[in-house]
Backbone as CSV, one residue per row, in Angstrom:
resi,resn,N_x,N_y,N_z,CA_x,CA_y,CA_z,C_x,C_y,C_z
1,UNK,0.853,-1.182,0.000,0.000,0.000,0.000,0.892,1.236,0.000
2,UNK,0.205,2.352,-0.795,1.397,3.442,-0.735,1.018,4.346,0.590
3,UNK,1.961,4.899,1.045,2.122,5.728,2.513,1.759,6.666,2.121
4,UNK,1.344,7.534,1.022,0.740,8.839,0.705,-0.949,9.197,0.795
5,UNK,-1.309,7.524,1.197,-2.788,7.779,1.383,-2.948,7.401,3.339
6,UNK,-3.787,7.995,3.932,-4.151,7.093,5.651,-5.082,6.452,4.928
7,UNK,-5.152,5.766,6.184,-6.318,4.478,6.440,-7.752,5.521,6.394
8,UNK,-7.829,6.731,6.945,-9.516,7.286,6.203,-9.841,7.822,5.101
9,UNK,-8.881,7.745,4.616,-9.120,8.772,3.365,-9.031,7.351,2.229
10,UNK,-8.396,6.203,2.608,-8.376,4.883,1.879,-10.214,4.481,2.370
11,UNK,-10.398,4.389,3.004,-12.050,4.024,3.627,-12.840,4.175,3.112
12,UNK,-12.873,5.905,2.786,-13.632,7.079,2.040,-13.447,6.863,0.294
13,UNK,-12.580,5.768,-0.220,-12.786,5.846,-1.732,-13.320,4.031,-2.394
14,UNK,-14.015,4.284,-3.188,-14.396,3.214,-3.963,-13.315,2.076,-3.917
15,UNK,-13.838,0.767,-3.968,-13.103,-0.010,-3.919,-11.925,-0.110,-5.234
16,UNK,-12.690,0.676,-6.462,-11.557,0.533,-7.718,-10.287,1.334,-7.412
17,UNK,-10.831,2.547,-6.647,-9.474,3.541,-6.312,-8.930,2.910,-5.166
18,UNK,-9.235,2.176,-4.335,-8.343,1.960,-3.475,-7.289,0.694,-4.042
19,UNK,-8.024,-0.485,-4.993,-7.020,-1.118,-5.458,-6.215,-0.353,-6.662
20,UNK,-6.643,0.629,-7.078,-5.794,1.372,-8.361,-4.691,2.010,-7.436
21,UNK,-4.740,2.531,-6.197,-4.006,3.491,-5.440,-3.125,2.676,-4.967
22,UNK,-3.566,1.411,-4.908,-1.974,-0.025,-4.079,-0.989,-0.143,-6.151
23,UNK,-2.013,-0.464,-6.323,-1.021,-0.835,-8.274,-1.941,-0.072,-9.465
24,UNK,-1.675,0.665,-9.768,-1.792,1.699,-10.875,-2.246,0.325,-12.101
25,UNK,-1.681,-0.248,-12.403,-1.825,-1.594,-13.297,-3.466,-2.242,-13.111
26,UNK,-3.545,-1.971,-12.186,-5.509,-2.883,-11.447,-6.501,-1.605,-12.318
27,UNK,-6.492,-0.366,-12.514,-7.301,0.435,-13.004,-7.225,-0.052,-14.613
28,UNK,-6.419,-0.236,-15.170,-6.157,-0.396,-16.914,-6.987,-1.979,-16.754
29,UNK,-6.315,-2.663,-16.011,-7.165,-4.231,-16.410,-8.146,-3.952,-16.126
30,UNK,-8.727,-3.623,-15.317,-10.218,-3.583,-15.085,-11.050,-2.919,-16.153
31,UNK,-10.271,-1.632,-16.882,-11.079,-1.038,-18.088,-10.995,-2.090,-19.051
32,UNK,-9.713,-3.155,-18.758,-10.411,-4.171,-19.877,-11.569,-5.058,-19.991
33,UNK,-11.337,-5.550,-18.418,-12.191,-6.223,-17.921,-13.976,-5.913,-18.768
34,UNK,-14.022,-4.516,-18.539,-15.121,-3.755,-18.804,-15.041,-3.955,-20.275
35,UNK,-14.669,-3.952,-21.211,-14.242,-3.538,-22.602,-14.924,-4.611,-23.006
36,UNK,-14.196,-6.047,-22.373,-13.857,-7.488,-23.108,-15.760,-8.179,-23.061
37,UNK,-15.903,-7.865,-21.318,-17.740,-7.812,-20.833,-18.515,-7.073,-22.035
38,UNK,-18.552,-5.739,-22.106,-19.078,-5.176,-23.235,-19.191,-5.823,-24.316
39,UNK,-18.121,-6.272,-25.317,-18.146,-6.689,-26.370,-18.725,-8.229,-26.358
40,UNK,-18.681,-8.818,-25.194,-19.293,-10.457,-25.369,-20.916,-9.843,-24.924
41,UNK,-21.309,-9.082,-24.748,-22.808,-8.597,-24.059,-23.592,-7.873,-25.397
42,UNK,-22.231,-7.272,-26.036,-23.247,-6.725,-27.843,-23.181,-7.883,-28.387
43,UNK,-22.229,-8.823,-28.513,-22.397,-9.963,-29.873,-23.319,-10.603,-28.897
44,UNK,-24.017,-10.869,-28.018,-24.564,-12.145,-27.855,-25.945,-11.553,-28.164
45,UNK,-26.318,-9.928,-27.274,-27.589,-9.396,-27.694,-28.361,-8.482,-28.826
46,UNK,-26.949,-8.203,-29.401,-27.363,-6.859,-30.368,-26.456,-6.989,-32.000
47,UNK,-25.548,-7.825,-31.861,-24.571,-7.866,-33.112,-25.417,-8.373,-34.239
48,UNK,-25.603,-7.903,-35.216,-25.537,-8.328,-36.617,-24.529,-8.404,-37.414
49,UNK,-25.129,-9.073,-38.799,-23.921,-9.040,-39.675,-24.014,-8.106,-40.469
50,UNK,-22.831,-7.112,-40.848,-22.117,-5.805,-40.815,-21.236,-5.761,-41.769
51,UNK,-21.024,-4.564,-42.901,-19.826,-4.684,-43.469,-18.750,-4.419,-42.191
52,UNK,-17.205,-4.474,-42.813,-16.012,-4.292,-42.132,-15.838,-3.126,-41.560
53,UNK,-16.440,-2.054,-42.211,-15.936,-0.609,-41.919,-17.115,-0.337,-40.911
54,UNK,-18.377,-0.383,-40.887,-19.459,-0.381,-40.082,-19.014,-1.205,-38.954
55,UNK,-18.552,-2.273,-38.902,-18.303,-3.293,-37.997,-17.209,-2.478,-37.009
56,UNK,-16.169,-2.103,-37.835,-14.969,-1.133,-36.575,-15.403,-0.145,-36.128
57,UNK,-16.570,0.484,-36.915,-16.946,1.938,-36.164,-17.765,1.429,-35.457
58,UNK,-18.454,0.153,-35.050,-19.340,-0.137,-34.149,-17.921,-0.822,-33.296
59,UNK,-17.361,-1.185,-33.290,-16.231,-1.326,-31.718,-15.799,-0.510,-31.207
60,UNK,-15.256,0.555,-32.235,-14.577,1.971,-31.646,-15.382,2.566,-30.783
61,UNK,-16.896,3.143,-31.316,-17.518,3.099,-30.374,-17.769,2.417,-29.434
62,UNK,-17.752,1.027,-29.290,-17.782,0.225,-28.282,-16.984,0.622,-26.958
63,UNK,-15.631,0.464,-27.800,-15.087,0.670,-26.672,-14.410,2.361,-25.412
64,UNK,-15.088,3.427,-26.720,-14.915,4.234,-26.244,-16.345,4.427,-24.885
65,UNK,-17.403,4.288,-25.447,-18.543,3.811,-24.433,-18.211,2.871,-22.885
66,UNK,-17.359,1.844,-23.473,-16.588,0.998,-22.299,-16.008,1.985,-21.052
67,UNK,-14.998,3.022,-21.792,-14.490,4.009,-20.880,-15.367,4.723,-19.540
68,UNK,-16.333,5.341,-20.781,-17.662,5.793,-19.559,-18.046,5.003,-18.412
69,UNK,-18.415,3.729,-18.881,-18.463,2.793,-17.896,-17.786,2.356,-16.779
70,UNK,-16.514,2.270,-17.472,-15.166,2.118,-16.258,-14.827,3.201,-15.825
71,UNK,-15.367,4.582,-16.024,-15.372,5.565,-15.028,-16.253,5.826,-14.063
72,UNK,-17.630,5.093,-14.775,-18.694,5.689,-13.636,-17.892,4.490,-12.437
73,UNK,-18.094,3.278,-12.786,-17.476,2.151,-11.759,-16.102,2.877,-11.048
74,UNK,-15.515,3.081,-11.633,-14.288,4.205,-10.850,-14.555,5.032,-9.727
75,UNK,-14.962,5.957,-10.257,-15.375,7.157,-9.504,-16.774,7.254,-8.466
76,UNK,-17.643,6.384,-9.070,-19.034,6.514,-8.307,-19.219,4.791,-7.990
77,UNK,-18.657,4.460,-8.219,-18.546,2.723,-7.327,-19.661,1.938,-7.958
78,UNK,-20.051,2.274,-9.132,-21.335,2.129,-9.651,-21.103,0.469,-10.116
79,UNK,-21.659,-0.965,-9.793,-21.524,-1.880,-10.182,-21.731,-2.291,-11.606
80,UNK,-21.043,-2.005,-12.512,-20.644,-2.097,-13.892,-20.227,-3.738,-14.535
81,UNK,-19.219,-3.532,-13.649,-18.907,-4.961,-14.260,-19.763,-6.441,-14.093
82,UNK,-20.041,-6.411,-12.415,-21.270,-7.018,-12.110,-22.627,-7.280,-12.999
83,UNK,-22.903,-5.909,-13.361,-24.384,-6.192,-13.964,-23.491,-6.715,-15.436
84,UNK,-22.593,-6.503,-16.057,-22.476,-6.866,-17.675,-22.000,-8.336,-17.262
85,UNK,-21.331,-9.043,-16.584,-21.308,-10.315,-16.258,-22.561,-11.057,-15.953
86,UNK,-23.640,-10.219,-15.221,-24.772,-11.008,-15.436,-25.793,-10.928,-16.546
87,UNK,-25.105,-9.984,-17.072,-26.109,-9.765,-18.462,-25.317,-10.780,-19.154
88,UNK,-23.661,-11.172,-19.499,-23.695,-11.964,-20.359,-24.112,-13.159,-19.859
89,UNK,-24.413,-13.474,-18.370,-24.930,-15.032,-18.498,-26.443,-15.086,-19.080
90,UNK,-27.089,-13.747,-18.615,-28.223,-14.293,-19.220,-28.713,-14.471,-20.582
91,UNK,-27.907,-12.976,-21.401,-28.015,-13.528,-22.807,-27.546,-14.526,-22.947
92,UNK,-26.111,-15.485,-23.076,-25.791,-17.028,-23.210,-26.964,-17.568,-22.944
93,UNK,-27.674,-17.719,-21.840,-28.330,-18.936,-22.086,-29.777,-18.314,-22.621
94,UNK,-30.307,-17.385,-22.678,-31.233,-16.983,-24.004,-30.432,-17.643,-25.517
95,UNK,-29.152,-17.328,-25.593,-29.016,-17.595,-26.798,-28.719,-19.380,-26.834
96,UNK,-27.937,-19.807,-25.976,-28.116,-21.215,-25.921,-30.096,-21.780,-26.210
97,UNK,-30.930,-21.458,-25.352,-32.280,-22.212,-25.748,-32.601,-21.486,-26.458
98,UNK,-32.598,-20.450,-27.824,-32.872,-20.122,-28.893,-32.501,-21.190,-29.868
99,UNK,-31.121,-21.300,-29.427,-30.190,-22.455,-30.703,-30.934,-23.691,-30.419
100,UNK,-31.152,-24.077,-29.172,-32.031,-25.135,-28.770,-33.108,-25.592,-29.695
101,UNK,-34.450,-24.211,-29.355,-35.207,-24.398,-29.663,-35.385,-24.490,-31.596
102,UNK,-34.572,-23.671,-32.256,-34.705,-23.900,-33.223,-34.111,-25.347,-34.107
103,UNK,-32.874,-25.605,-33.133,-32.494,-27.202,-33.770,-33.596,-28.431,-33.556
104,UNK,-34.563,-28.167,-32.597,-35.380,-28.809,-32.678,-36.780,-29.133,-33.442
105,UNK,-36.993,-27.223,-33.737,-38.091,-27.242,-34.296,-37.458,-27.554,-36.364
106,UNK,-36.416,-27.786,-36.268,-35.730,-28.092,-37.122,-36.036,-29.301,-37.901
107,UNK,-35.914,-29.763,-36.883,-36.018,-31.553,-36.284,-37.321,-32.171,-36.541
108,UNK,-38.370,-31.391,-36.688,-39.526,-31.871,-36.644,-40.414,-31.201,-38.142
């Protein structure tokens, strides 16, 4: 832990700043963290198929949007990553019994 912060003023900040304030390195992964969540949470609920150039300006944006996110979670402790981890389980398994249901009705 660095000696430039006390123990109340460590108390008083979000859990992202207090692990960003021990290793500077924990704030960047975590915006990935956020980035990598994002992008498995559009392809599972919202991705179509896209030319190439449409396709990068829909990541760029992606991931500049990501930022916002990993700031509100930063700064306002706002559970970000949480809810996009449970959003991708739930789209997966929407999209798992979609694939389901249609290999079956396939089937018949």
């Amino acid at each position: 832990m660095d000696s430039q912060f006390t123990e109340q003023e460590l108390e008083a900040l979000t859990w992202m700043m207090r692990l960003t304030a021990e290793n500077p390195w924990y704030g960047f992964l975590t915006y990935l963290v956020v980035v990598l969540l994002t992008i498995i949470v559009f392809n599972l609920g919202f991705a179509r198929e896209l030319p190439i150039l449409k396709k990068v300006i829909v990541y760029v944006v992606l991931i500049i949007g990501s930022f916002v996110m990993w700031f509100l979670e930063f700064a306002f402790g706002a559970p970000i990553i949480a809810v996009l981890f449970i959003s991708g389980i739930i789209l997966g398994m929407y999209r798992f019994r979609l694939h389901k249901h249609r290999k079956e009705k396939e089937q018949a």
